[in-house]
Structure formats: structure tokens, C-alpha cells
C-alpha positions as CSV (number, residue, x, y, z in Angstrom):
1,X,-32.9,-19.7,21.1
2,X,-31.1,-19.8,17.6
3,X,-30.6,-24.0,16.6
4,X,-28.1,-22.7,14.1
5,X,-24.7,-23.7,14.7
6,X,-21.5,-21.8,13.1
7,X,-19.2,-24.3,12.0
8,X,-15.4,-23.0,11.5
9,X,-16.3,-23.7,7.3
10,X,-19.1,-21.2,7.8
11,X,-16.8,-18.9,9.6
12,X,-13.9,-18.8,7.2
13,X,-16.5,-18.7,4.6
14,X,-18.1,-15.3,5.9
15,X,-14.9,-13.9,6.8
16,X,-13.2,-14.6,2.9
17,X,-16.6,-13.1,1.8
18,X,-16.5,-9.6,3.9
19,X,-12.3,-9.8,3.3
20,X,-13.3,-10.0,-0.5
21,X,-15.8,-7.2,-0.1
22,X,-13.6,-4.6,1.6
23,X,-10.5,-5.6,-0.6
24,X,-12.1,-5.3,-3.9
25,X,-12.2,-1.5,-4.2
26,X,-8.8,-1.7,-2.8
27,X,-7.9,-3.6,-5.8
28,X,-9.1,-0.9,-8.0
29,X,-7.6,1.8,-6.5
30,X,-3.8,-0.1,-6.1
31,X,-4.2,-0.9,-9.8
32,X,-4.8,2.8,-10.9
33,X,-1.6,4.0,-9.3
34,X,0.0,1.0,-10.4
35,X,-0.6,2.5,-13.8
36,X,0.6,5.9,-13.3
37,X,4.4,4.3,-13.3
38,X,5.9,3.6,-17.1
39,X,6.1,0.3,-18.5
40,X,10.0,0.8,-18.6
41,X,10.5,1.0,-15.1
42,X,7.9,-1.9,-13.9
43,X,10.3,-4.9,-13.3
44,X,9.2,-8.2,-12.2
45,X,9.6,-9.9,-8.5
46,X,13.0,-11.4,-7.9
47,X,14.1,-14.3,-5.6
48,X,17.0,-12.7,-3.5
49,X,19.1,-13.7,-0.3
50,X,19.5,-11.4,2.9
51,X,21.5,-13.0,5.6
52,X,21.6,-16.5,4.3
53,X,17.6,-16.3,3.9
54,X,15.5,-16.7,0.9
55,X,13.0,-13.8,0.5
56,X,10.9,-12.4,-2.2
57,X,11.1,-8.6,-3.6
58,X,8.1,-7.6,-5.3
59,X,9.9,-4.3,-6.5
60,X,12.4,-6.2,-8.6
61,X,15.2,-3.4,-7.4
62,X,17.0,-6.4,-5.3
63,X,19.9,-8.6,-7.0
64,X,18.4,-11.6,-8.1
65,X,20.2,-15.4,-6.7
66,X,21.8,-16.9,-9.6
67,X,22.9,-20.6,-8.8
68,X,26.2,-20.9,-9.2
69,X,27.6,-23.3,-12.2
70,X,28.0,-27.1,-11.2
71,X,25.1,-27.2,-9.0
72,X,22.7,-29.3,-10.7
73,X,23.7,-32.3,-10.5
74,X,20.5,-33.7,-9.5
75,X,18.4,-32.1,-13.1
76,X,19.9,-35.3,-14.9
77,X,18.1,-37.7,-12.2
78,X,14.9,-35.7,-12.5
79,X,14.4,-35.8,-16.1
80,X,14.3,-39.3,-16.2
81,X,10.7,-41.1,-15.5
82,X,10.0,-43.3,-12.5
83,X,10.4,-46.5,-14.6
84,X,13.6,-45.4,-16.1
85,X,14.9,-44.2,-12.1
86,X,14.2,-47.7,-10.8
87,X,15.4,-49.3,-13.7
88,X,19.0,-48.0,-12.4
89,X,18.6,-47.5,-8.9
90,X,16.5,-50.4,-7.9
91,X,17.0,-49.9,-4.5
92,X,16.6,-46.1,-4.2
């Protein structure tokens, strides 16, 4: 009889390690055609919409989401510090 027992920390331990293992040459291979593809036409991720839901597009080909003017009005409120918050809205 084995007295060791797996605990699920073990297990997710062991399974990052042989995840790490097999995606590591991955890594190297991705990153070599990766370079094959001019700096001029690598564009960064954008945030987009597509039928009213957030979603990320690692190409950078989507439209980005711009928020549109006059909705901030909360950025004024966030800049100040707790103190200076509760100092006007005690109650908040």
C-alpha cells in the first residue's frame, strides 16, 4: 500500500508542471513564426464590441471601442483620496 496521499495542491502542481513542459517548445516555435511577419504590420490587441459584448482581438484588425465624450463623469470622484471622498460625502 502507498501512505501517500495526492492532495488537489499536489495535483494542480504536477499538472502546471507537465502543462509547462509540453508548452514550452510550443512557445519557441509560435515565437519563430511570430517573427517571420514585419514589424509594420504587428498591431497590438484591441478591446472591441460584437453584439453588445466586450471581447478581446489579439490580431488588432477589429475597431477598437472608443467611449464616447461625456462619459466620465465618475474620473473626477476617483481622483480624489478616501479622506478627501468622505470629507464631501460623509454618508456615501
Amino acid at each position: 500500500m502507498c501512505d501517500a496521499v495526492l492532495t488537489r495542491r499536489d495535483f494542480v502542481a504536477v499538472v502546471a508542471a507537465a502543462a509547462g513542459v509540453v508548452a514550452n517548445p510550443l512557445r519557441g516555435a509560435l515565437r519563430t513564426l511570430g517573427s517571420s511577419t514585419p514589424v509594420s504590420a504587428r498591431r497590438k490587441p484591441v478591446v472591441g464590441f460584437h453584439m453588445d459584448r466586450p471581447y478581446l482581438d489579439p490580431s488588432g484588425m477589429a475597431e477598437p471601442y472608443l467611449p464616447p465624450a461625456g462619459t466620465r463623469s465618475g474620473e473626477i470622484l476617483a481622483q480624489l483620496s478616501e479622506t478627501e471622498f468622505l470629507s464631501l460625502h460623509p454618508y456615501g
